[in-house]
N, C-alpha and C positions, 0 to 999 in steps of 0.2 A: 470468513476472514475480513468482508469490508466490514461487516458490521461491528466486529472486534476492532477495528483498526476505527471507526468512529466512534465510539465509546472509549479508548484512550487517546486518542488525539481528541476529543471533547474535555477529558478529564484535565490533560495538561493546560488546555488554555483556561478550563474554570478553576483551576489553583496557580497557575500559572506559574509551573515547575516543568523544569528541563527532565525530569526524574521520568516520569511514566513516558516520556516519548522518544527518552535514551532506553527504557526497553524495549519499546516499538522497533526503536531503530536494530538493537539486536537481533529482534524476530524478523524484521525483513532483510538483515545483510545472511541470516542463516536460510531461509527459502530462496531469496537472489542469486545465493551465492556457494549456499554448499546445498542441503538438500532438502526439499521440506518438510521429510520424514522427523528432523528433530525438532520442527517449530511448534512452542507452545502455544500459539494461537490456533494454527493448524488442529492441530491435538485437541485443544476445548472446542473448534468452528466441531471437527467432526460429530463430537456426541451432542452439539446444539443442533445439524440438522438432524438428528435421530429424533428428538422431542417437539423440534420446533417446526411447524408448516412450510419449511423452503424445498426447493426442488433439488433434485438430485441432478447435479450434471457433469458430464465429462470434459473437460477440461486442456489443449493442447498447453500442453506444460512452458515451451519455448515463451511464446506471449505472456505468457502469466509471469515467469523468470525475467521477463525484461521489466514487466509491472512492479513485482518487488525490487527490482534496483531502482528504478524512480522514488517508489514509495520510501527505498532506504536513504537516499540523496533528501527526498522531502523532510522525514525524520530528522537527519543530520539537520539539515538547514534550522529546522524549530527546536531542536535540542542546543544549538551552540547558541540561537537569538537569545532562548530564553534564560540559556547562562551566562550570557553577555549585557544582560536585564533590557536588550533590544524587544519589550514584550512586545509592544503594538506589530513590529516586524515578526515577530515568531507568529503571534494569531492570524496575521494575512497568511502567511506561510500555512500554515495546520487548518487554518479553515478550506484554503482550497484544497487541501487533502482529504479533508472532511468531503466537499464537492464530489472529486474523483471518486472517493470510495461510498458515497450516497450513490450516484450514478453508477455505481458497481452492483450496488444492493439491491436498490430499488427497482431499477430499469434496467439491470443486467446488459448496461453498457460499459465498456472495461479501456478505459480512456491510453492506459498503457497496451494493451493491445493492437490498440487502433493506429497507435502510431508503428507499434513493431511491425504492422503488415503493413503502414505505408512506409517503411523503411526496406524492406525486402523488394517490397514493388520496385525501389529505386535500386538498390541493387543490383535486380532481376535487369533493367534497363541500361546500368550503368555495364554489366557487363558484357548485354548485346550490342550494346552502341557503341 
């Protein structure tokens, strides 16, 4: 999925069109948000790890669910800059997305995750205290 989601968030800032990151944005308000049984990235990511040398991993869905609503708020953000022809503002935007989901890929560190579990920590704190 990150690697899907940097290759069209690369794409929008190299033509620098709201188009391919207003699909982005579709793909992740439907894994964020409904389920991600229908996401077409989801769908291509599975038969690429089949071909492709990545690992198999299981996944707690809660964290990953809170990832793709950032991802989709990111999206939004660089779909309305770039329709607003705010470009240089959409590329900052999409390229730290790019970041997050390099850091997903690569190093299979999941920057929206990270925060969902230090969000629960506070939680966990706010409701014993």
């Amino acid at each position: 999925n990150a690697l899907l989601t940097i290759t069209m968030t690369a794409l929008a800032i190299a033509v620098q069109s709201a188009i391919p990151m207003a699909i982005l944005l579709v793909d992740f308000v439907i894994r964020g948000f409904l389920t991600p049984y229908w996401s077409p990235i989801v769908f291509v990511s599975r038969r690429l790890v089949r071909v492709l040398p990545f690992d198999k991993r299981t996944i707690f869905f809660p964290p990953k669910r809170f990832a793709a609503r950032i991802g989709a708020i990111f999206s939004l953000a660089t779909t309305l800059l770039f329709a607003l022809g705010a470009n240089v503002a959409a590329i900052i935007v999409g390229a730290t997305l790019i970041l997050f989901a390099f850091l997903e890929c690569a190093l299979n560190i999941c920057v929206g995750c990270i925060v969902f579990s230090a969000i629960q920590r506070l939680k966990g704190q706010t409701a014993q205290g």
